[in-house]
C-alpha positions in Angstrom: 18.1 26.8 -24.2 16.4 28.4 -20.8 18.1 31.3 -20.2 15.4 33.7 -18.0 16.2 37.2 -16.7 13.1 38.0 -14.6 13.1 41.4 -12.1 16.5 42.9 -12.9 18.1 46.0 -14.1 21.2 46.6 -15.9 22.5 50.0 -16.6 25.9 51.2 -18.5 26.8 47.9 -19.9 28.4 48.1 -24.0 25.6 45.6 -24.4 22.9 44.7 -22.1 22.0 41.6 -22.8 24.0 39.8 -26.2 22.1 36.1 -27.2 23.7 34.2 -29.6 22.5 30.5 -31.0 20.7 30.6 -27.3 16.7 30.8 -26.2 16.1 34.2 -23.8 13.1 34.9 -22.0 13.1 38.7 -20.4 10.4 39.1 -17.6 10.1 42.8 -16.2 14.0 43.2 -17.0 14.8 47.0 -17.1 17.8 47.9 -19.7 19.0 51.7 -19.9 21.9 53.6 -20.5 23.8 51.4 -22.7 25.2 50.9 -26.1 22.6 48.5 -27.2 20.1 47.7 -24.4 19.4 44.1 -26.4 21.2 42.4 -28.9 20.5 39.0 -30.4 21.6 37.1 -33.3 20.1 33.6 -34.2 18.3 33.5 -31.2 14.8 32.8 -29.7 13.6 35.9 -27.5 10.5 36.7 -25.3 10.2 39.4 -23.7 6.8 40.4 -21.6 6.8 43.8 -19.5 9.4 45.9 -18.7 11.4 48.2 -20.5 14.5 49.4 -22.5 15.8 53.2 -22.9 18.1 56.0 -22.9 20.0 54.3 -24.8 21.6 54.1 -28.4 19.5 51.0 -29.5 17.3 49.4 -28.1 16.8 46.0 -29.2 18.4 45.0 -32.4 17.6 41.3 -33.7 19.5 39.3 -36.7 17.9 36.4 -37.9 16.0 35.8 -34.9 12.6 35.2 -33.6 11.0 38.3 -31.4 7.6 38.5 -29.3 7.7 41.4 -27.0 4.5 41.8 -25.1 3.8 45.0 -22.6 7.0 46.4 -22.9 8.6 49.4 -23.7 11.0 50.7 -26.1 11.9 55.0 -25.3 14.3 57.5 -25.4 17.1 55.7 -27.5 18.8 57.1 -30.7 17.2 54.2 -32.3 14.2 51.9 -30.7 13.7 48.5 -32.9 16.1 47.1 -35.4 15.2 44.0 -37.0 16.7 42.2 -39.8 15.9 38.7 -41.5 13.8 37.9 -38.6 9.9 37.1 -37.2 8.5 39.7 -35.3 5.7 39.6 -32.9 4.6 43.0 -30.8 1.5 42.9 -28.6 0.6 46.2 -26.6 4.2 47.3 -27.3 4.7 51.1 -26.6 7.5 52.9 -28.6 8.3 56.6 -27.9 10.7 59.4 -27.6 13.2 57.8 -29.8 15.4 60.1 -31.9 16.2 58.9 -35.4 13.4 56.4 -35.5 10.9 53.9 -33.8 11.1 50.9 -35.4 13.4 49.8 -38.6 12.4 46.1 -40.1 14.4 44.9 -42.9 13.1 41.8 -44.7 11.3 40.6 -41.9 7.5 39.2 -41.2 6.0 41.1 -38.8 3.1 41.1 -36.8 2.1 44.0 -34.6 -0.9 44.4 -32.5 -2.6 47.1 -30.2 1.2 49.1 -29.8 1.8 52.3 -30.1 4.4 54.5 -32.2 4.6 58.5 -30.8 7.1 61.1 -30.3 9.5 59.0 -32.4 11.8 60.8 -35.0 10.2 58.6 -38.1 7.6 56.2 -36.7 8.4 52.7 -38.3 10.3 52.3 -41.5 9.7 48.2 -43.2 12.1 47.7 -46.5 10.5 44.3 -47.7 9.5 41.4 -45.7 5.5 41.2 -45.2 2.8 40.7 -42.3 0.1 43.0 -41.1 -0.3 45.9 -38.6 -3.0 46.0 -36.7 -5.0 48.5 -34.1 -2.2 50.1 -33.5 -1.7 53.9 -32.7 0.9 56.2 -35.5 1.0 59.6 -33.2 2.5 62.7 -32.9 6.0 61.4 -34.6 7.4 64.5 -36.5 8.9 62.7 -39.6 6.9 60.0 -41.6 4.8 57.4 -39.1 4.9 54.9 -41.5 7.6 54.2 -44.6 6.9 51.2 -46.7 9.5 50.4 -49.3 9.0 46.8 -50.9 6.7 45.7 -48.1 3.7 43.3 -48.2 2.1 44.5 -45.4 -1.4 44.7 -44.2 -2.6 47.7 -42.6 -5.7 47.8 -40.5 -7.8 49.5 -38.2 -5.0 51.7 -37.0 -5.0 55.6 -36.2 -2.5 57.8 -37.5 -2.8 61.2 -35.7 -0.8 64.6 -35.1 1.9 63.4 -37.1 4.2 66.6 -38.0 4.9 64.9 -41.5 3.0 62.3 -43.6 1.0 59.7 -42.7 2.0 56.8 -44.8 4.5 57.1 -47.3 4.8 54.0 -49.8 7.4 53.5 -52.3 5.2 50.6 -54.4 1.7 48.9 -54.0 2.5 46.2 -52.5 0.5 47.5 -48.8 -2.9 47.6 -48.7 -4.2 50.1 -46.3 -8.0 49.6 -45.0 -10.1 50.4 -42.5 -8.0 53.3 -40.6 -8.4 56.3 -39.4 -6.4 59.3 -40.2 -7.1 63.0 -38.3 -4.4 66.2 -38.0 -1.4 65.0 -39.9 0.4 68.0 -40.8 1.8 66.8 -44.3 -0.3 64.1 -46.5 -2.6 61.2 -45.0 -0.8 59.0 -47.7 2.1 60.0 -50.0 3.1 57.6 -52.8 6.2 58.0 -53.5 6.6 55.1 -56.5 5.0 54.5 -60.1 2.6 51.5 -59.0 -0.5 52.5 -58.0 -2.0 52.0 -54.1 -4.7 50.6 -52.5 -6.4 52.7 -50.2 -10.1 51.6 -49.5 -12.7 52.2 -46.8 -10.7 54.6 -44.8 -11.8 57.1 -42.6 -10.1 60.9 -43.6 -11.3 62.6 -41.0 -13.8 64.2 -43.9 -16.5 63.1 -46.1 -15.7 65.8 -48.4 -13.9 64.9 -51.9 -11.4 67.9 -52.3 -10.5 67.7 -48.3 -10.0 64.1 -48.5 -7.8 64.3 -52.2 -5.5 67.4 -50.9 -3.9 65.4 -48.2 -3.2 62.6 -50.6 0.0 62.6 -52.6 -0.4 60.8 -56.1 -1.2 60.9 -59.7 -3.0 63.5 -59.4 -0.4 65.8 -57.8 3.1 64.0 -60.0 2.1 62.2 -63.0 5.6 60.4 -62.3 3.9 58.4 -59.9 0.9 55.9 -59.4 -2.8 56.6 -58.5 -4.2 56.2 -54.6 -7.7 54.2 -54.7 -9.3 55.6 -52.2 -12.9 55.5 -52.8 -15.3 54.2 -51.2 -14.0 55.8 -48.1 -15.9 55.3 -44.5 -17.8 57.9 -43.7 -16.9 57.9 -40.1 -14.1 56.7 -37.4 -14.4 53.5 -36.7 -15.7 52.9 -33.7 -13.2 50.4 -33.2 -10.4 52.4 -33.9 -7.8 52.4 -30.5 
């Protein structure tokens, strides 16, 4: 039940560190060039600083509980994996890794202040729920953000310089308020599904109606699919935007 690694590296292993049944606590623990830096399975894990990378994943968690604070996830074929379990991420920096970011499958999450760049797709959630929050989508070249059967909250986050879309949803079941979006090269939101979305008090980098409508993805442009809501929009960034 008190496992801690705290100050230690461990390169080329098959798997870094494997917790099963057990409680983990990671402090400043480097993890690189391995299989899976982290793997966990009905386990308890805390991890605060240091980092995982080069690697083909780098933390995958099954029905577990996760809170990673000031650490870093980069350069892995896969960052995050997550599935059936809680997940906490506090000033969590996720970048350069191939395929994707973060993947969350029926999971609650709860992610603060991180930030997603240079990531193949950003962060993929299919279900589960939670909220995201002041956290920084940039520079990703697929989709930052891909929603599929997620109740998730969305708020006060900045989605920049993505090559692709924004936020692509597959339902209505997000709500998406209060963030800023500025220089993504395909739509600020595409919906992809029949329901419609929820998009209020957004700032799209415009105050101008057919700016702000031709970089979203909806009724408008596929009857096939739902409606965005997106007015009222704010009619500036946030100032509290990160």
């Amino acid at each position: 039940k008190r496992n801690i690694l705290e100050h230690c590296r461990i390169e080329y292993a098959d798997s870094g560190v494997d917790a099963r049944f057990s409680t983990l606590n990671l402090k400043s623990v480097v993890i690189i060039r391995s299989h899976t830096a982290i793997l966990v399975h009905d386990s308890v894990l805390q991890i605060n600083g240091g980092s995982v990378g080069e690697s083909e994943t780098g933390i995958e968690a099954h029905d577990s509980e996760l809170d990673v604070r000031d650490a870093t996830i980069a350069n892995c074929q896969r960052g995050l994996v997550t599935n059936r379990s809680s997940v906490g991420l506090a000033t969590v920096k996720i970048k350069g890794n191939e395929q994707f970011g973060l993947l969350a499958e029926d999971c609650r999450v709860k992610i603060s202040s991180a930030v997603l760049t240079e990531n193949g797709n950003g962060a993929r959630f299919k279900g589960g729920e939670g909220q995201i929050q002041m956290t920084r989508f940039i520079r990703n070249r697929e989709t930052a953000l891909h929603l599929s059967g997620a109740r998730i909250k969305i708020q006060r986050c900045q989605f920049a310089d993505n090559s692709r879309d924004a936020i692509r949803l597959e339902d209505g079941r997000a709500l998406v308020t209060g963030n800023a979006f500025n220089a993504n090269k395909g739509f600020n939101l595409y919906n992809a599904g029949r329901e419609d979305a929820n998009a209020l008090l957004n700032w799209w980098g415009s105050i101008d109606q057919p700016l702000i409508a031709q970089k979203i993805y909806d009724a408008v442009s596929d009857p096939r699919v739902g409606s965005v809501q997106v007015f009222p929009w704010l009619t500036e960034k946030p100032p509290f935007i990160p």
